[in-house]
Structure formats: structure tokens, C-alpha cells
C-alpha positions as CSV (number, residue, x, y, z in Angstrom):
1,X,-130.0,-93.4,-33.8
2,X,-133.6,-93.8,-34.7
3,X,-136.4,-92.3,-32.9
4,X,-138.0,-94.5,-30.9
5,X,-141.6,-94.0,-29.3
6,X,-143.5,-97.2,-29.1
7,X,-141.3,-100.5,-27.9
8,X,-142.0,-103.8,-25.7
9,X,-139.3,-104.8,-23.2
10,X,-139.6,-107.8,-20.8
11,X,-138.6,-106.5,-17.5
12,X,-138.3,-109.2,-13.7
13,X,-137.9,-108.3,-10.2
14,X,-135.7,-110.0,-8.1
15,X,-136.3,-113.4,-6.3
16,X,-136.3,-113.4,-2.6
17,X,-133.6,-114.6,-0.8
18,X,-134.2,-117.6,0.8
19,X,-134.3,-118.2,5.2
20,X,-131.5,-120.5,6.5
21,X,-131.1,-122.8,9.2
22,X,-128.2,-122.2,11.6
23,X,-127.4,-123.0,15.2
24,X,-125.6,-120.5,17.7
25,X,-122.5,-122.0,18.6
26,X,-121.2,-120.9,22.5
27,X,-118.4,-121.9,24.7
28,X,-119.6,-124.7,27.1
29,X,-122.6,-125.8,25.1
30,X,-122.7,-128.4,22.2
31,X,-126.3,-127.2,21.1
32,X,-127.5,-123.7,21.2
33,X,-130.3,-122.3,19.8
34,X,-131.6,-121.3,16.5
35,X,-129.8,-118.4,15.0
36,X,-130.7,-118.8,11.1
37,X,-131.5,-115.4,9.2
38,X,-134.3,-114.2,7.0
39,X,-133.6,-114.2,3.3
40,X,-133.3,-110.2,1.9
41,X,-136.5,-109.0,-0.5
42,X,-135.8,-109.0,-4.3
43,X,-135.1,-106.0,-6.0
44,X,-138.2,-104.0,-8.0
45,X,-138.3,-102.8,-11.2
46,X,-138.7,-99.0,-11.5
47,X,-139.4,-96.6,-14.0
48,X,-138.6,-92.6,-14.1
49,X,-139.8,-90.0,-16.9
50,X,-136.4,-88.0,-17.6
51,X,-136.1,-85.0,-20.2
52,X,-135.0,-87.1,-23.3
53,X,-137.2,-87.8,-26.3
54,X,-134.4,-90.8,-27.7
55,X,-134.3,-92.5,-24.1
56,X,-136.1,-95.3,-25.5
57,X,-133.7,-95.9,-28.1
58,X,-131.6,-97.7,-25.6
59,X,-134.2,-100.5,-25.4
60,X,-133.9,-101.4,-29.2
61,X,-131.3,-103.8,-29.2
62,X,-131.5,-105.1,-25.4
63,X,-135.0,-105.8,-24.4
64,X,-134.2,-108.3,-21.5
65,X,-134.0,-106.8,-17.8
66,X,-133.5,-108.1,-14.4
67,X,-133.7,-106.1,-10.8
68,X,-130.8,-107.6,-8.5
69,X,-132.1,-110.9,-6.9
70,X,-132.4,-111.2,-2.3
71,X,-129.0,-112.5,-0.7
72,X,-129.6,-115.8,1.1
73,X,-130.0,-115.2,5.6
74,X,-127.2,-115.6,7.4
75,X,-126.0,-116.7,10.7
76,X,-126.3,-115.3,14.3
77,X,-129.8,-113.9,12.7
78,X,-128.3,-112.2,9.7
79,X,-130.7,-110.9,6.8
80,X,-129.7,-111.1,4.0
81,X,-128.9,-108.2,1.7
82,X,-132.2,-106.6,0.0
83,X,-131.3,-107.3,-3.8
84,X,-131.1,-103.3,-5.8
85,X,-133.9,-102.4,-7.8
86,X,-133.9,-102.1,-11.7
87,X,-134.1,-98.6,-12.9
88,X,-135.6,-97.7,-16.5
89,X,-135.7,-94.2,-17.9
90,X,-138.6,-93.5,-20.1
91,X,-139.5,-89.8,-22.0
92,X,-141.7,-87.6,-19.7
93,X,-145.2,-88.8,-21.5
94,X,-144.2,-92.1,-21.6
95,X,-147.2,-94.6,-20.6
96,X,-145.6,-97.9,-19.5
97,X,-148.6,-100.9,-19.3
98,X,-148.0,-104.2,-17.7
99,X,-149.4,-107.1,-20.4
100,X,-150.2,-109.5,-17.8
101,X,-151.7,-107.5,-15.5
102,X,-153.3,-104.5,-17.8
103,X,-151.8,-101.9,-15.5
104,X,-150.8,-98.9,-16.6
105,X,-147.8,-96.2,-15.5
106,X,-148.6,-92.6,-17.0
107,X,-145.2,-90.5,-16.1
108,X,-146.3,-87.1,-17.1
109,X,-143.7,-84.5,-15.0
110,X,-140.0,-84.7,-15.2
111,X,-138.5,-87.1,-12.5
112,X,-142.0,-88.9,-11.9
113,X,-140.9,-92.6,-10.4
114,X,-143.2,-95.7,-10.1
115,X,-142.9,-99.4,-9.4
116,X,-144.0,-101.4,-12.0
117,X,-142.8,-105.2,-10.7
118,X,-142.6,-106.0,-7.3
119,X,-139.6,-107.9,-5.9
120,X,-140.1,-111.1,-4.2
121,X,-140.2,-111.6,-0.4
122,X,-137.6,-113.0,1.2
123,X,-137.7,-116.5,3.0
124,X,-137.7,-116.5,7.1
125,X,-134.9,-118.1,8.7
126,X,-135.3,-120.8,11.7
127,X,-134.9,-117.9,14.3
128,X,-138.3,-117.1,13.1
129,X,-140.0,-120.1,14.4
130,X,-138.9,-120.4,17.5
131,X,-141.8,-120.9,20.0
132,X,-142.3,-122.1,23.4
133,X,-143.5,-125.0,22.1
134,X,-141.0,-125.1,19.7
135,X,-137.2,-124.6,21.0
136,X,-135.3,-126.3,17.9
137,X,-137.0,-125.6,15.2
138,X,-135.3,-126.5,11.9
139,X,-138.5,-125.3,9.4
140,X,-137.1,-122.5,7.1
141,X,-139.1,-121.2,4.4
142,X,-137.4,-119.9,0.8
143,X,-137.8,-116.7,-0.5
144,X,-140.7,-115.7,-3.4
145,X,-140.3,-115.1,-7.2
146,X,-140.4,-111.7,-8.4
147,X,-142.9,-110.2,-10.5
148,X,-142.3,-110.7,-13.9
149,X,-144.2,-109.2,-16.9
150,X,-143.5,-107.8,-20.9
151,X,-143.8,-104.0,-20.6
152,X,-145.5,-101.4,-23.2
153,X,-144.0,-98.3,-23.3
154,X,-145.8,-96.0,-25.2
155,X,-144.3,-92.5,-25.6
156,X,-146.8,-89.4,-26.4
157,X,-145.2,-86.4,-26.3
158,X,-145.9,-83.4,-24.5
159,X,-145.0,-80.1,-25.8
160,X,-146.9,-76.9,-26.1
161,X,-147.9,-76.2,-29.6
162,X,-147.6,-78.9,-32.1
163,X,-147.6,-78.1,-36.1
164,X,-150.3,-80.4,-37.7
165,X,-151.7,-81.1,-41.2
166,X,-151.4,-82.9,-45.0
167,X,-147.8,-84.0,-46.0
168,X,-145.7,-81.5,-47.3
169,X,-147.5,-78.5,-45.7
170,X,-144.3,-76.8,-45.0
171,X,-144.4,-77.7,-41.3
172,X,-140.6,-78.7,-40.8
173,X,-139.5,-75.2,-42.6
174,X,-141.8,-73.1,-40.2
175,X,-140.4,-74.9,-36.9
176,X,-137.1,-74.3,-38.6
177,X,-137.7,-70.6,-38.8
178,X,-139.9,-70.6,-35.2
179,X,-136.9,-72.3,-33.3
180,X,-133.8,-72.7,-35.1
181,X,-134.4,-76.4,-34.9
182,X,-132.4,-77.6,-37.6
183,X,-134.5,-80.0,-38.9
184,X,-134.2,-81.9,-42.2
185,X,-136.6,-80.5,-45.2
186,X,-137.5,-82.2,-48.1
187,X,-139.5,-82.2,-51.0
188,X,-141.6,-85.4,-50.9
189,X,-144.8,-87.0,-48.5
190,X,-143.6,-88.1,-45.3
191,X,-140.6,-86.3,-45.2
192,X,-141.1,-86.0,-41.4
193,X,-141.2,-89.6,-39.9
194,X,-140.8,-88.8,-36.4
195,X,-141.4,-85.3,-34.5
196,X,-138.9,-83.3,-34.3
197,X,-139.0,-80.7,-31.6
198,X,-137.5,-76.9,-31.2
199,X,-137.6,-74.0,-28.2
200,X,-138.5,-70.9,-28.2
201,X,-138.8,-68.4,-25.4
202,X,-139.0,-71.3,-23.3
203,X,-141.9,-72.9,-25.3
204,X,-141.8,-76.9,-27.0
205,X,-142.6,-76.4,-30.5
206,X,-143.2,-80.3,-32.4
207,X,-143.4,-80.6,-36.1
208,X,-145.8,-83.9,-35.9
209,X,-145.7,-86.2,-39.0
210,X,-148.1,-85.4,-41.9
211,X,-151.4,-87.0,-41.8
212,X,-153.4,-88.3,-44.5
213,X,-157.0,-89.1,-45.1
214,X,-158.0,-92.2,-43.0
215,X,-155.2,-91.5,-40.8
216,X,-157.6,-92.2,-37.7
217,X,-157.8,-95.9,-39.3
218,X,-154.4,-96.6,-39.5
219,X,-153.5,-95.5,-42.9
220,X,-150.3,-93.7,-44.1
221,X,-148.6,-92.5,-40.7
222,X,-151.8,-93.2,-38.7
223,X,-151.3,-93.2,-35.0
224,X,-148.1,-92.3,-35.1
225,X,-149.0,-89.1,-35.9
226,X,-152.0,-89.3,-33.8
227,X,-150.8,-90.3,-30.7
228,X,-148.1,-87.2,-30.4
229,X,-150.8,-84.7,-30.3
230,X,-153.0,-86.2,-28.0
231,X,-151.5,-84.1,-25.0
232,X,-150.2,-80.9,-27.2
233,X,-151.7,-77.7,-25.9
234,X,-152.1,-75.9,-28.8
235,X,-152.3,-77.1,-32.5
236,X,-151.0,-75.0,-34.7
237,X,-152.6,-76.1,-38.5
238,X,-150.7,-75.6,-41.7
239,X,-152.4,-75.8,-44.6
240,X,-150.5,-75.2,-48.1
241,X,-151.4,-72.2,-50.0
242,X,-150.8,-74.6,-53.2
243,X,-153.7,-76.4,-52.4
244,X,-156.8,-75.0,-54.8
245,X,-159.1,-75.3,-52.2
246,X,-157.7,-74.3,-48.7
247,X,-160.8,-75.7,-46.8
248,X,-160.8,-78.8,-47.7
249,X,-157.3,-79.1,-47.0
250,X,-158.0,-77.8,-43.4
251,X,-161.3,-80.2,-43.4
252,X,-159.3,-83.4,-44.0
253,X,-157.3,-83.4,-41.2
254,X,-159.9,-82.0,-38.3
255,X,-161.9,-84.9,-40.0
256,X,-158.8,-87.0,-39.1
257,X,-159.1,-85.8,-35.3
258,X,-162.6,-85.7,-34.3
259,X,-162.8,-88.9,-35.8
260,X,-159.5,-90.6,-33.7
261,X,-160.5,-88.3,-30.5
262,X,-163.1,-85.5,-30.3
263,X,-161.1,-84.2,-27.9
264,X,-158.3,-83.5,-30.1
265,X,-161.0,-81.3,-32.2
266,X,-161.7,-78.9,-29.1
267,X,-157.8,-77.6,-28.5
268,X,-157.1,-74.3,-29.0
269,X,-156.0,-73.9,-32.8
270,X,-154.2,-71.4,-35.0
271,X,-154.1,-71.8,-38.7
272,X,-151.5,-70.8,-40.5
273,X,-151.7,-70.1,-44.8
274,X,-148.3,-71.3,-45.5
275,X,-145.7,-71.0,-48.3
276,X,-147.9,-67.3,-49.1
277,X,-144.7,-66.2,-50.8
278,X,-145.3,-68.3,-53.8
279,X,-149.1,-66.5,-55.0
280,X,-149.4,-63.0,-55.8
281,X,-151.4,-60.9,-52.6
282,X,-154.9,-61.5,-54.5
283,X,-154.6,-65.5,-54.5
284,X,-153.5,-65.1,-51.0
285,X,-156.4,-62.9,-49.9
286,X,-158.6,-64.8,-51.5
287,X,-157.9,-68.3,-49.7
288,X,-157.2,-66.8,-46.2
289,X,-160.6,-65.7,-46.7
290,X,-162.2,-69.2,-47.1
291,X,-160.0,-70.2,-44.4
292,X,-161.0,-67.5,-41.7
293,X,-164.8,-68.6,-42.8
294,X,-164.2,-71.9,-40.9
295,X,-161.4,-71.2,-38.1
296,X,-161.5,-67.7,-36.3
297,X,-157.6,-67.5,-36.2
298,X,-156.1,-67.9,-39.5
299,X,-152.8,-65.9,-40.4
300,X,-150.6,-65.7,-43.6
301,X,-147.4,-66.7,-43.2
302,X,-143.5,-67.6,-45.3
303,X,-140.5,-69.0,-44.3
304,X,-138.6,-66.2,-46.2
305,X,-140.4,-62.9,-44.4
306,X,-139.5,-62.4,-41.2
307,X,-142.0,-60.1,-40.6
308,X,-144.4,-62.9,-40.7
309,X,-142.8,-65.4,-38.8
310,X,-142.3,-62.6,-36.0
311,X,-146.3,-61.9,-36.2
312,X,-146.5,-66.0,-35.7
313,X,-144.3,-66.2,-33.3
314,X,-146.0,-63.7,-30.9
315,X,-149.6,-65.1,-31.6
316,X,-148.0,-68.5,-31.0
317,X,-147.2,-67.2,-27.8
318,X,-150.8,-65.5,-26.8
319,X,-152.5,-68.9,-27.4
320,X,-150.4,-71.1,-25.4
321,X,-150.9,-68.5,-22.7
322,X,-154.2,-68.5,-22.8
């Protein structure tokens, strides 16, 4: 199933119940009083962050929800049965915006819950009007219409290092190696469509898709890629040893941040030299250099040493510390 981050589902409360008008009935009287109950409240609609990046997936095909509606009062001053609320399940980051009303729903910890449409009130019975003034009242009212809205749900993930920079910097190989994720590697731009996530001693890796020049206008992935990192502790910055020039590599894509947040630009950063097993040591020297002239953490590293992917690993884990 595809990964899904970014949908629009349109969601209702219930409607109210509505008030009734009854009579008690007792032995040796042909008229008693009022007895009609009040209508039961409409259900809400809810929403809860659970542990599970494809939760959204469910909403691809369905997109039409409706919380349980308010039973009708009953005699003898029955109320009628509150109608059960609609529960969604979003990813923990999800950010779930009401389009009418501009109201937004940021679920950032695991089993966060919050009502985002109100069910409608139910209706008062003829009970309810009885007055001194007013034995036999037959006024009822019925019960109100939910709140009804299209809803934005938005996921940004949250994890604590996230592996950043141009297509094709071997960012899917090194979670591979960091976590045993499994992931699927290929040769081309944009072989990473979605994020794909991987553990290790109890730390979320995320392997974000490649950005591109003018990614913080929309172009290539844009912000798709963007919006994943905006709550990632700690970037961790690939940059190719194929490219000639290293820096400008590393320039692009800091460009890219500052540019869509300059918050993004102030988290903590390592850099990693990737794919060093392809240049002899001199060519790697030389660019890790350059590199370490414009970030103060820069380290060599290759898929196929694991020597060097145990020295990332362990740095990996100082930062996000930190």
C-alpha cells in the first residue's frame, strides 16, 4: 500500500436527538402530566496519534465519515441514548486542520486525543417545560446538527535524525547499513519517494526524499521532502563523494532549508562524505577537507566498511544526545 502523508477526509458529528412529547399514564386518572424525555447529544468526531506511519492509508479510498447520530427521548422522562463518537487514527505528527473553521489539531506524543467536531445537542422533551404556569405543556424542541467540516491531515514525521541531501547521495544504502531497514536502493533521482524509517538502539532513523535546487519553491519533491524534516532532531547530510565539488553539493541543499525555514538551518548537523570507497584516500582527503571548511562535523563514510559505519553510528548517537 502506498505511503500516505498528506490527505482530505470530510468527517460529521452526530445530530442530536430530538425531545418528545409524552403523557404519564396512571390508574384512576385519564390525564397525567408531562413525562416526554430529552433527546441524547450527537456523537463527536475524535482524533488519536497512534505509532503507525501508513495509518493514513486507510483514508485513501473512503474519505466519508459520520459519528453515531442522538436517540430520540423517551417516555416516563427517558433520554435518549448519547449517539458514540467517531474515532480516526492519525501518525503521531499528524496536524489535522478544520477548513471551515481554520482550526488546527497538532498530535505530537503517542496516544494524544482531541475533538475536532462537536456533536449536536439533543432536543428537550415536554418534561422540561413544565412550569407553574405551565402544567400541560406540549412545546418540545428537536435536537441540533452536528459539526460538520473537510479535514487536512497533514503528517510530518518525527524521528530523531533524518538523512538529507541531492538525489542519489546514497542515503537509503546508509540507513540500510545504520538499521537493517531493508529499504529499496536504486540507481536513478528520486529513488526514495516517501521516507522510509529504521531503529537503532532505540533511535528513529528517516531516509527523507532527495531534494533538488528550488526545492523550497515547490520543484522536484519540494515539500514533501520539506515538511518531514521540519520536526527531525538531528539532520544528518550526505553529500556524494562523486560530486567534483563537495561544497556546493552541501550548499544546495542548506540553501534549500534556510530558504523554506531558517529554523531547519540551525539543527544540529553531521555530514557525512559518502560512497568514500569509490576514490583512492587522496581524493577523499582532499574533499572532506573542503567539506570540514564549512560544517565542523564532517566524517568519511561507505556502506561496505564497517568500521566506518560503526564510527557513524556512535557519533550519530552523541548528537542526538546532545
Amino acid at each position: 500500500m502506498a505511503f500516505v502523508d498528506d490527505i482530505t477526509i470530510s468527517a460529521s458529528a452526530g445530530r442530536g436527538g430530538d425531545g418528545v412529547v409524552r403523557w404519564l399514564h396512571e390508574k384512576f386518572r385519564e390525564f397525567g402530566g408531562p413525562s416526554g424525555g430529552d433527546g441524547g447529544n450527537g456523537g463527536h468526531v475524535r482524533v488519536k496519534a497512534v505509532r503507525d506511519i501508513a495509518a493514513l492509508a486507510r483514508y485513501k479510498f473512503e474519505k466519508k465519515f459520520r459519528a453515531e447520530n442522538g436517540g430520540n427521548g423517551g417516555n416516563k422522562e427517558m433520554h435518549g441514548k448519547n449517539g458514540d463518537d467517531l474515532l480516526l487514527t492519525v501518525p503521531v505528527g499528524s496536524v489535522v486542520t478544520n477548513r471551515t473553521t481554520g482550526e488546527s489539531f497538532d498530535l505530537t506524543e503517542d496516544g494524544t486525543e482531541a475533538v475536532v467536531l462537536t456533536g449536536g445537542r439533543g432536543g428537550k422533551g415536554n418534561a422540561h417545560f413544565k412550569g407553574s404556569t405551565n402544567q400541560y405543556p406540549t412545546e418540545f424542541t428537536e435536537g441540533g446538527e452536528g459539526e460538520s467540516a473537510d479535514l487536512h491531515i497533514e503528517l510530518k514525521l518525527i524521528v530523531d535524525a533524518g538523512l538529507i541531501g541531492l538525489p542519489n547521495a546514497g542515503k537509503t544504502s546508509l540507513l540500510n547499513a545504520l538499521t537493517n531497514a531493508g529499504a529499496k536502493v536504486g540507481d536513478y533521482p528520486f529513488t526514495t519517494l516517501d521516507p522510509n524509517l529504521g531503529a537503532f538502539d532505540g533511535y528513529i532513523l528517516a531516509d527523507i526524499p532527495g531534494l533538488i535546487e528550488g526545492a523550497s519553491a515547490g520543484k522536484g519533491l519540494g515539500h514533501k521532502f520539506l515538511r518531514h524534516i521540519a520536526r527531525t532532531k538531528v539532520l544528518i547530510h550526505c553529500v556524494s563523494v562523486e560530486h567534483d565539488d563537495p561544497v556546493v553539493a552541501y550548499e544546495t541543499v542548506r540553501t534549500e532549508l534556510a530558504a523554506h525555514d531558517p529554523a531547519l538551518a540551525r539543527k544540529p548537523e553531521i555530514v557525512l562524505l559518502t560512497k568514500v570507497d569509490m576514490v583512492d584516500e587522496k581524493t577523499k582527503k582532499e574533499k572532506l577537507q573542503k567539506l570540514s571548511a564549512v560544517s565542523k562535523k564532517v566524517i568519511a563514510v561507505s556502506v561496505l566498511d564497517d568500521l566506518l559505519i560503526q564510527e557513524a553510528k556512535e557519533i550519530i548517537k552523541l548528537t542526538i544526545r546532545h
